[in-house]
N, C-alpha and C positions, 0 to 999 in steps of 0.2 A: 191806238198808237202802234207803231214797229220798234222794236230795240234790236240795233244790227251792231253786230262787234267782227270784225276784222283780224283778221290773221295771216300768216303765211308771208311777212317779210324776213326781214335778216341784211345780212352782210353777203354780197357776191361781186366778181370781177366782173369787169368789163367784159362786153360779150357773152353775159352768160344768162340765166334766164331765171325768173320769180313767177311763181304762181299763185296770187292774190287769194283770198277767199271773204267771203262778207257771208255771216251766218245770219239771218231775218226772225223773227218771232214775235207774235201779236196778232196782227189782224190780216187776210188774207194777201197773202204776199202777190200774186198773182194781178191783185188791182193797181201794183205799185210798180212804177218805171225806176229805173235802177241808174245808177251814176258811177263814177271813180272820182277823186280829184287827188290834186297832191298840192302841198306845202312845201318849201323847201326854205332854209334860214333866210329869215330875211326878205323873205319875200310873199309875194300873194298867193294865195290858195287860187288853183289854174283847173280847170276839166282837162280832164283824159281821157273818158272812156263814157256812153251811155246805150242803153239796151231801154227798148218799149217793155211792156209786160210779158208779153207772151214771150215764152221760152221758144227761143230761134228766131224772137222778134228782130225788129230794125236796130241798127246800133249806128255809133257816130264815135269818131276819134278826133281827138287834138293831131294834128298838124306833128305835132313835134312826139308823136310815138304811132302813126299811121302806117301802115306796114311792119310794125314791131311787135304789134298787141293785139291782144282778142278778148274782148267781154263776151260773157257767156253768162247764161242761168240753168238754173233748175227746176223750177217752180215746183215738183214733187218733193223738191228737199229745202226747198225755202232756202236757196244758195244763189249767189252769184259768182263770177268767178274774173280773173282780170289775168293772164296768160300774159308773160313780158318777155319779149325774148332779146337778142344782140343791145344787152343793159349798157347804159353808158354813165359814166360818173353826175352827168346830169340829170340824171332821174332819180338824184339820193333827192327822198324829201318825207313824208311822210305823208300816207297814203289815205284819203277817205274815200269812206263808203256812205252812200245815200239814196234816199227815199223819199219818193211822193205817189201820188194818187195821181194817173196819168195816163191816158190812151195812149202817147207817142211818145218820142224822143225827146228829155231833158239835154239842154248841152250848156247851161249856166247854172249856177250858185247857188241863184237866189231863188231859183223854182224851184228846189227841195225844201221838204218840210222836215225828214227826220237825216241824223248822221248819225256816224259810228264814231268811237274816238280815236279811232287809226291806229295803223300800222307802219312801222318806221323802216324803209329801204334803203340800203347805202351801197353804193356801187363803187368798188375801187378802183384806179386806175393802174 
């Protein structure tokens, strides 16, 4: 199993920027493709962001923060990371972090197998 816990939201203005983190522990982090998603009231948990295994692997963005954002990893520090920049009121939601067993890119839901319990982002206007 992995157990990932998230941190690194808050309250910040529009325009301004969040740097995500997802800590990993358990079993070889390195075999595990990495995810973002967010929640936001009321509505359905969306993908954001996903990274392959390998640290400087392939990555893939949602549409709606593509040129905003940058996933990254660590694989020596069992990290990933979610880099948010020019933040907009629609991107308050609260943020997961996820894991699976994976050669390649996750960019849905339901092909993770482990999550974190989030981090809450609020972007004011």
């Amino acid at each position: 199993q992995v157990q990932l816990v998230e941190s690194g939201g808050g309250l910040v203005q529009a325009g301004g920027s969040l740097r995500l983190s997802c800590a990993a522990s358990g079993r070889t982090f390195s075999s595990y493709a990495m995810g973002w998603f967010r929640q936001a009231p009321g509505k359905e948990r969306e993908f954001v962001a996903a990274i392959s295994r390998r640290t400087g692997g392939s990555t893939r963005y949602a549409d709606s923060v593509k040129g905003r954002s940058a996933i990254s990893r660590d694989n020596a520090k069992n990290t990933v990371h979610l880099q948010m920049n020019s933040l907009k009121p629609e991107d308050t939601a609260v943020y997961y972090c996820a894991a699976v067993e994976s050669l390649g890119v996750v960019a849905y839901g339901l092909g993770y197998d482990y999550w974190g319990q989030g981090t809450q982002v609020a972007v004011s206007s």
